[in-house]
Every structure is written in structure tokens, then in C-alpha cells.
N, C-alpha and C positions, 0 to 999 in steps of 0.2 A: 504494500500500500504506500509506502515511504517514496518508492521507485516512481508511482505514480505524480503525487506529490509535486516532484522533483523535474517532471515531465513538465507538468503546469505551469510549474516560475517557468521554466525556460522558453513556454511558449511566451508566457505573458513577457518576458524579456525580449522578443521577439516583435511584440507588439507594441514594447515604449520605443524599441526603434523604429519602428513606423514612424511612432509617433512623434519623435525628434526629427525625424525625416519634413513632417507638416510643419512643424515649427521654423526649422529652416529654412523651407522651401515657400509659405503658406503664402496664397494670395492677396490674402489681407489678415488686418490685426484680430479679427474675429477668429479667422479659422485658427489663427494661431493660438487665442486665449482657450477653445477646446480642445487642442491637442496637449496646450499643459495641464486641460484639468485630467485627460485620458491620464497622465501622469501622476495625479494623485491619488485616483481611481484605482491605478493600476498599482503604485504602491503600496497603497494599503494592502490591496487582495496579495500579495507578496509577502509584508509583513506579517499579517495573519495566517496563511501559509505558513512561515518559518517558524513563528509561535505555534502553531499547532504541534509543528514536527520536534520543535527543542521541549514543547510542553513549557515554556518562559511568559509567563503571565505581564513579564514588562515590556514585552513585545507589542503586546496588546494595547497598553497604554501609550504606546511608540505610533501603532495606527491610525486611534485615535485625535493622538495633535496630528499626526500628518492629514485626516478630513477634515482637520478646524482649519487648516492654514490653507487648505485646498479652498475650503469655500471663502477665506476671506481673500485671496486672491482676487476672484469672483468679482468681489464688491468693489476690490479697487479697480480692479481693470474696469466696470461697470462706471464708476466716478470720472477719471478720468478720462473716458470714451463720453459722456456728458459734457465736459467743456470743448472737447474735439470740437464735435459735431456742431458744424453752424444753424441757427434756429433755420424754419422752415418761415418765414412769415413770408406770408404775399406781399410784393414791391413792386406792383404794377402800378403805372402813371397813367389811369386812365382816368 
């Protein structure tokens, strides 16, 4: 079962390289802010993986902050994408 396990990270490892790939490569700053959260996503499911298999309960705690700081990323990149973006107001001279 351990073997299996072990199968898993290595796909999921697989998978943040993708997702570094988007990040580098992304079209714009959006696609890029999903590909880091696939990152925190994918971390955690890692972490908790390895805590499983070590049976280490601070692992778990280790996962934990890493979804709090995944989502507050979220909100800043969310803030700062609000001052970007120029208003929409209509400026027609008619």
C-alpha cells in the first residue's frame, strides 16, 4: 500500500510541473494566479500523503498553514488585480 502511496506524490509531482510550466509560460496574470493555487492544492495533498505514511501528526499541521496561505494569496492577488483594472465607466460625448 506504501508503494502505492509513493506512486501518487510522484504523479502529483508531475502535475506541479505542469503547473510551473503555466506559471511561466501563462497568458495572462489570471491563469497564472490558478496555476499557483494548483500549487497549494497540490501541496497539501502531498503533505498529507507523507503524514499518512510517516504517521507524523505535525505534518498535518504543516498542511494546514500551507491552505491558509494558499487562500490568502487568493485575496491579495484579488486586491491588487482591483487597482489594475481600469473602471468601466461610459465616456461617451454624446
Amino acid at each position: 500500500m506504501n508503494v502505492l502511496y509513493i506512486c501518487v506524490i510522484i504523479v502529483l509531482l508531475f502535475c506541479l510541473a505542469g503547473g510551473l510550466y503555466r506559471v511561466l509560460v501563462g497568458p495572462d496574470n489570471s491563469n497564472r494566479m490558478l496555476a499557483s493555487q494548483l500549487f497549494g492544492t497540490i501541496g497539501v495533498t502531498i503533505v498529507v500523503l507523507l503524514a499518512f505514511l510517516q504517521a507524523n501528526e505535525l505534518l498535518i499541521n504543516l498542511a494546514l498553514v500551507i491552505a491558509l496561505l494558499a487562500s490568502i494569496t487568493v485575496v491579495a492577488f484579488l486586491k491588487l488585480a482591483e487597482h489594475a483594472i481600469p473602471s468601466s465607466k461610459n465616456t461617451d460625448n454624446n
